[in-house]
C-alpha positions as CSV (number, residue, x, y, z in Angstrom):
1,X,-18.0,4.6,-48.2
2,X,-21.1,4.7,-50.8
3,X,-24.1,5.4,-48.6
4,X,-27.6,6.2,-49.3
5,X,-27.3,10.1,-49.6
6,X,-24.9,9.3,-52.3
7,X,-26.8,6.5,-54.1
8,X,-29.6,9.1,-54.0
9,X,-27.5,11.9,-55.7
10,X,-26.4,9.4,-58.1
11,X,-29.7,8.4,-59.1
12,X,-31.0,12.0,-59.9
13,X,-27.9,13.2,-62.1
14,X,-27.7,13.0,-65.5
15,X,-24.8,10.7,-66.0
16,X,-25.3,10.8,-69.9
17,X,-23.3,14.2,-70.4
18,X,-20.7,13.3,-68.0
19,X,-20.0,10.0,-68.9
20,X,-19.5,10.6,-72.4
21,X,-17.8,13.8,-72.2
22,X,-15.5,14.0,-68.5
23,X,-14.9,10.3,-68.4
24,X,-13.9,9.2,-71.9
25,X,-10.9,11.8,-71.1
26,X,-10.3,11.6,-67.5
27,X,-10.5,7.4,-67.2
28,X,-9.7,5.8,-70.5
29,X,-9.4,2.7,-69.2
30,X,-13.0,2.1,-68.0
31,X,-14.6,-1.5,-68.8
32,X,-17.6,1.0,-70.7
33,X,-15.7,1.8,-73.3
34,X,-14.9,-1.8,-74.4
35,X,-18.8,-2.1,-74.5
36,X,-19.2,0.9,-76.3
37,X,-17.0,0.6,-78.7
38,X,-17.6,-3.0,-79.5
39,X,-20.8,-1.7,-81.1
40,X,-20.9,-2.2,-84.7
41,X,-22.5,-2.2,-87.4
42,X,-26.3,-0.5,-89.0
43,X,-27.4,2.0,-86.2
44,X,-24.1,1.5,-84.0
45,X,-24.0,5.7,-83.4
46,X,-27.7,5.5,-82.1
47,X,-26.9,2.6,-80.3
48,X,-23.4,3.6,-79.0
49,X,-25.5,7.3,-78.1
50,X,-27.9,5.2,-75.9
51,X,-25.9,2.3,-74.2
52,X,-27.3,1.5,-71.0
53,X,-24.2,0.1,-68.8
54,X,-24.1,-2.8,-67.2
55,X,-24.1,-3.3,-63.3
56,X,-20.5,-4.0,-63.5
57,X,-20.2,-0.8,-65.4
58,X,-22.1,1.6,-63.0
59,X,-20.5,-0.1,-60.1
60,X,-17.5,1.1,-61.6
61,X,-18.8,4.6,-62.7
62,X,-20.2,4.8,-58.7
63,X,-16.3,3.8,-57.0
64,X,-15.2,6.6,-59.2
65,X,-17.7,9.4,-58.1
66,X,-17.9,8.9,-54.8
67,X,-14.4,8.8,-54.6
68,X,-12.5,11.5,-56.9
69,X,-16.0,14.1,-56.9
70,X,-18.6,13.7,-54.2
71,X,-16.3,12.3,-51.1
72,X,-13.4,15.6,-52.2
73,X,-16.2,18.0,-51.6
74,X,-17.5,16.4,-48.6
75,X,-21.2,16.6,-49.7
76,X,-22.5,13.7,-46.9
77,X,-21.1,16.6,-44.7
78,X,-23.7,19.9,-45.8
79,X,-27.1,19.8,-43.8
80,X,-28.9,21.3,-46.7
81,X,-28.8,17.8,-48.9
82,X,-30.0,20.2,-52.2
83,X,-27.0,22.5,-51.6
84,X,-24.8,19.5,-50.9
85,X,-26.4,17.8,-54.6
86,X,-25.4,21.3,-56.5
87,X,-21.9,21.7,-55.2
88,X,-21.3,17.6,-56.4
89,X,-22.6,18.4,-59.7
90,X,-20.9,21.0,-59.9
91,X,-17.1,19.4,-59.3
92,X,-18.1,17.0,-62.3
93,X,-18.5,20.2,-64.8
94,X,-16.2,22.2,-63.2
95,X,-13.5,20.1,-61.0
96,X,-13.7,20.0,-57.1
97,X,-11.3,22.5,-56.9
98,X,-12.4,25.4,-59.0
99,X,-16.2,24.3,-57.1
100,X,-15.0,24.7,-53.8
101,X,-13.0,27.7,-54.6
102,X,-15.9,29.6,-55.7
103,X,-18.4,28.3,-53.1
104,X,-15.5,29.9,-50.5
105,X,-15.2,33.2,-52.2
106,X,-19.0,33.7,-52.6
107,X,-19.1,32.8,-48.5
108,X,-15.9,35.1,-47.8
109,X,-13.6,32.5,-46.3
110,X,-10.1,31.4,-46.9
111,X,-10.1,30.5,-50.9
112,X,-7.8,27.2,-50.8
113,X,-10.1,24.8,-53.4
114,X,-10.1,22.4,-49.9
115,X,-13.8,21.4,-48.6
116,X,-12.5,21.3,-45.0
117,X,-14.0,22.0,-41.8
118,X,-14.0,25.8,-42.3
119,X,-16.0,25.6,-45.6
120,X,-18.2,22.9,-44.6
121,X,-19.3,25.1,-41.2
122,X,-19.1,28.3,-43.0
123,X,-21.8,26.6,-45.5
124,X,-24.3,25.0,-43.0
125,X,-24.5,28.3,-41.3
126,X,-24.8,30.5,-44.4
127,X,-28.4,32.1,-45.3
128,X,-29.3,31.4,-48.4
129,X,-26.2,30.1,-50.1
130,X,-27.7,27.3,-51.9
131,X,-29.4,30.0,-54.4
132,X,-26.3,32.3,-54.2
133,X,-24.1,29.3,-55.0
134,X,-26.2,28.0,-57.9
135,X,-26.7,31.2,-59.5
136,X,-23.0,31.6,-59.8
137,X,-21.7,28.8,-61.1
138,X,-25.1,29.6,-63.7
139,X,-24.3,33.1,-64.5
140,X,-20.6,33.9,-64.0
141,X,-19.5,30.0,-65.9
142,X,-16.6,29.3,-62.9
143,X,-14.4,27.3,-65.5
144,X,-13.3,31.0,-65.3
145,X,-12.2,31.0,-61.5
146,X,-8.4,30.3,-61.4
């Protein structure tokens, strides 16, 4: 269920990459699109470039977010909310899988790609990891991790 924490992360992300480049593959059928690419005419590129979406639009964006990115990495679960912001940021650039997989070989655990109880634990108990975590997924690009 959307709750505050989520709303929150929402707000702060930069849903202009993401948007334009994950969901125009991933979810074709989106009701933003049909906006978007009703724009014609002098200045359309600018204009398509810039669309705001409309409540019914974000709504839409929101279900899919907190569904298929920040509820599979179970970020409402990690007490550091920072750490919890990085790790759902990362599953949109990287997929939830290949995030959780590296977050669980930087910690030493089980590698299954699965944010269960193990991980989750592991994480809220682990010195430092936020730093760790985010300088990995900066410097070593984990599109790479299989």
């Amino acid at each position: 269920m959307i709750n505050e924490r989520f709303n929150s992360w929402f707000e702060k992300t930069d849903r202009s990459n993401y948007i334009n480049e994950v969901f125009r593959t991933e979810y074709p059928s989106l009701s933003l699109w049909k906006s978007i690419d009703g724009i014609k005419g002098k200045g359309s590129h600018y204009k398509k470039k810039n669309y705001k979406p409309l409540p019914n639009e974000i709504e839409e964006i929101k279900n899919i977010l907190y569904k298929n990115y920040y509820s599979k990495v179970r970020a409402d679960y990690y007490n550091n909310v920072n750490l919890a912001y990085v790790i759902a940021d990362a599953s949109l650039i990287y997929g939830v899988e290949k995030t959780i997989k590296t977050l669980q070989r930087l910690m030493h655990i089980t590698v299954d790609g699965i944010a269960g109880r193990q991980t989750v634990t592991t994480a809220n108990n682990f010195n430092g990891l936020l730093t760790a975590f985010a300088k990995t997924i900066n410097m070593f690009n984990i599109k790479k991790v299989k």
